[in-house]
Phi, psi and omega in degrees: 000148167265148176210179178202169179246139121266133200225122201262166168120126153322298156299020130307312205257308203284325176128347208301319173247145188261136173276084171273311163293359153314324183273352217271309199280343168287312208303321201292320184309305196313319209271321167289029171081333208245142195271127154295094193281317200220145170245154165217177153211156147210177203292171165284079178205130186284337200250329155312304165325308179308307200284054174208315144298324161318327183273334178250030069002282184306317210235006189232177205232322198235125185209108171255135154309175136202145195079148204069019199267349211279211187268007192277165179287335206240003154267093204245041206274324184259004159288328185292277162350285194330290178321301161317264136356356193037072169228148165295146171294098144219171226286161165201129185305328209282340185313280159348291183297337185259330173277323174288355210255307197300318156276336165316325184272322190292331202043079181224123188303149176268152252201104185299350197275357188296318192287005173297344180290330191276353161296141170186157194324164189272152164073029181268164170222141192290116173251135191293167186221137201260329199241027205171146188254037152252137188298140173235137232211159142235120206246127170227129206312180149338300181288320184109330203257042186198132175244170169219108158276130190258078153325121169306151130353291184303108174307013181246334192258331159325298178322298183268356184294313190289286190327307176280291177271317208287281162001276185304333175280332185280305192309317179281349185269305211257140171277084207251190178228065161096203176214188189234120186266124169227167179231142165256091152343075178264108173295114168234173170078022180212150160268171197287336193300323219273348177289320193294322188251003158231051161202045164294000205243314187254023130271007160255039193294168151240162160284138102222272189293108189250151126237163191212177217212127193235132108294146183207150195308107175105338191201168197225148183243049178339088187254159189219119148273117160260171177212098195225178186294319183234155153344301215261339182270325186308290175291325191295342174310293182322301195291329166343294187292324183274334170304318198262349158288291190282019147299289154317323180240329142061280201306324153229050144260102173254022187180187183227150124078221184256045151274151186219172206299276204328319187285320157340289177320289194297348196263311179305319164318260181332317178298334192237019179042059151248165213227158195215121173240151198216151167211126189259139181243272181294316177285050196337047174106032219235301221277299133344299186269002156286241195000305164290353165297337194271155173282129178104331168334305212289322206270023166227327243218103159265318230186117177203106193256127206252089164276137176224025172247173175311304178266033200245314190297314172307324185268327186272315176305298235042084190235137167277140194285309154359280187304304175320289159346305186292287174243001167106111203305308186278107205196153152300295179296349206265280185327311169311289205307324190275310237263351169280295175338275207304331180315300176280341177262009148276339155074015143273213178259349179230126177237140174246191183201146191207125197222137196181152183240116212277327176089191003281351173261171173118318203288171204222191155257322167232069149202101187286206180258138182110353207285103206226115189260139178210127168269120143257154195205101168292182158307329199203004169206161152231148197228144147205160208235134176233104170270140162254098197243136183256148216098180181283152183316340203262318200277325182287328185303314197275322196293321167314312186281321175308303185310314195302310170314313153354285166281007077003303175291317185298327205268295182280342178294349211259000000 
């Protein structure tokens, strides 16, 4: 089947917010057989919204909203609905009753302008919202072959409506012709050009089984879709296409799907009874503070100190005033020097160190901005890395934690 989101809001279109549900709900359509053909947004304005379900109307078979379900004058996606479709507003008690049932648990007085919420096209059928007082509906036209779902905003209330109702409903409703599967790659240590060119042959796969090559700060991404009758013809598609990417990249490939370096990192640590102290400059505790996102962290993760003036790396680091002197804050040796300090004054096995100038002030004529020196220093090796990074002072600080983790990673796969 086809379908496509429209996604309401005024702050959509300004930029103001990222339209994260969009991707969340193709993915979700996709993994049930029905392909998401077209995305859109639009403003809070009832005649825009109509001409935009009228068009998606003609070519789509399935046309999910999202936004514009609250209680406010300018949430008007179902008014819109109405107009559209020549169907009536009207009220419903079980709405109503789920909404006063909602602030009674919040223990927040209730608020008569709420029950605007409880109007809705006539013949609509109602999906409870678990988290939230906006209704979530399926209208289904005239014809019988066309649906319209109306979805809340707030990406928490998305999640679960599609999960708990939308979801359970489409798989028992709706006739699709098989689904869709993907596997995601994750790459560091490569550019997206050195990727391209050593699997250029299997991206120029068709379906039923495709692949494509993403970037993202710091790592490339290999994703391979398949599209078959069943779960199990999906994966073996899938797996086929992944024998042979990791034939080819084996070496910086560090994870799937929704792993991500640190949590890589913090599992390799832990696997290997190894213990990790971080000393930081420029990225100003980013590194540290990834790491510690992970669950499970304290049992490799001791220590982490963001020096990020001299004479902070001198009293807590012991980095010689000398060394400084010498080569200079942002440096190789001054970075070794943060990544022993921290070894020894965390008392694990692994110290990294990390010194760089994030910009927009700060460069030299021969040290620019981007400039990121990062140490690491074991029981029995040392490693360093001299990075060149491009962007706002926010972009070189996460490409410096990314290099860092990296270089972690490379140091325990090895």
């Amino acid at each position: 089947m086809k379908a496509e989101i429209i996604s309401v809001g005024t702050e959509l279109i300004l930029g103001h917010v990222v339209n994260t549900n969009a991707s969340y709900i193709s993915r979700s359509m996709a993994e049930i057989g029905i392909d998401i053909l077209y995305h859109s947004a639009v403003g809070d304005n009832e005649e825009r919204i109509s001409d935009s379900l009228h068009r998606a109307l003609k070519r789509s078979d399935i046309i999910i909203t999202t936004g514009g379900l609250g209680p406010t004058v300018d949430d008007i996606t179902l008014a819109a609905i109405a107009k559209t479709i020549n169907r009536k507003l009207v009220f419903n008690k079980a709405i109503a009753e789920k909404i006063k049932d909602y602030f009674r648990k919040k223990h927040i007085p209730f608020i008569k302008a709420s029950f605007r919420q409880a109007y809705i096209p006539e013949g609509s059928l109602w999906l409870k919202n678990a988290v939230g007082t906006a209704p979530s509906l399926i209208i289904q036209c005239e014809d019988g072959q066309k649906f319209i779902v109306c979805l809340p905003g707030p990406p928490r209330e998305v999640t679960t409506i599609l999960e708990n109702e939308l979801i359970p409903y489409f798989k028992k409703h709706i006739k699709t012709q098989g689904l869709i599967k993907s596997r995601l790659i994750k790459l560091i240590g490569l550019s997206e050009v050195s990727v391209d060119s050593k699997i250029k042959d299997i991206l120029k796969l068709e379906r039923p089984t495709t692949v494509g090559i993403y970037t993202n700060p710091g790592e490339v991404h290999i994703k391979i879709t398949a599209k078959a009758g069943n779960e199990k013809e999906c994966g073996e598609n899938i797996k086929k296409i992944e024998k042979v990417v990791r034939k080819r990249l084996s070496k910086f490939i560090y994870g799937v799907d929704n792993e991500n370096l640190e949590g890589v990192v913090v599992d390799l640590l832990i696997k290997s009874k190894n213990t990790l102290g971080i000393a930081e400059s420029c990225t100003g505790g980013l590194v540290t503070h990834r790491i510690t996102n992970i669950s499970g962290s304290s049992n490799c993760f001791k220590m982490g100190i963001v020096a990020y003036g001299n004479d902070a790396k001198i009293a807590h680091l012991g980095v010689s005033r000398a060394l400084i002197t010498r080569y200079g804050t942002v440096s190789k040796p001054v970075a070794i020097a943060m990544a022993k300090g921290i070894k020894k004054a965390a008392n694990t096995k692994i110290g990294i160190g990390i010194t760089g100038i994030a910009g927009p002030t700060g460069a030299t004529k021969t040290k620019p901005v981007g400039l990121v020196h990062i140490a690491l220093v074991s029981d029995k090796k040392k490693m360093s890395k001299k990075c060149f990074f491009l962007g706002k002072r926010e972009d070189t600080k996460f490409l410096a934690s990314q290099a860092a983790l990296e270089l972690i990673w490379m140091h325990l796969k090895k």
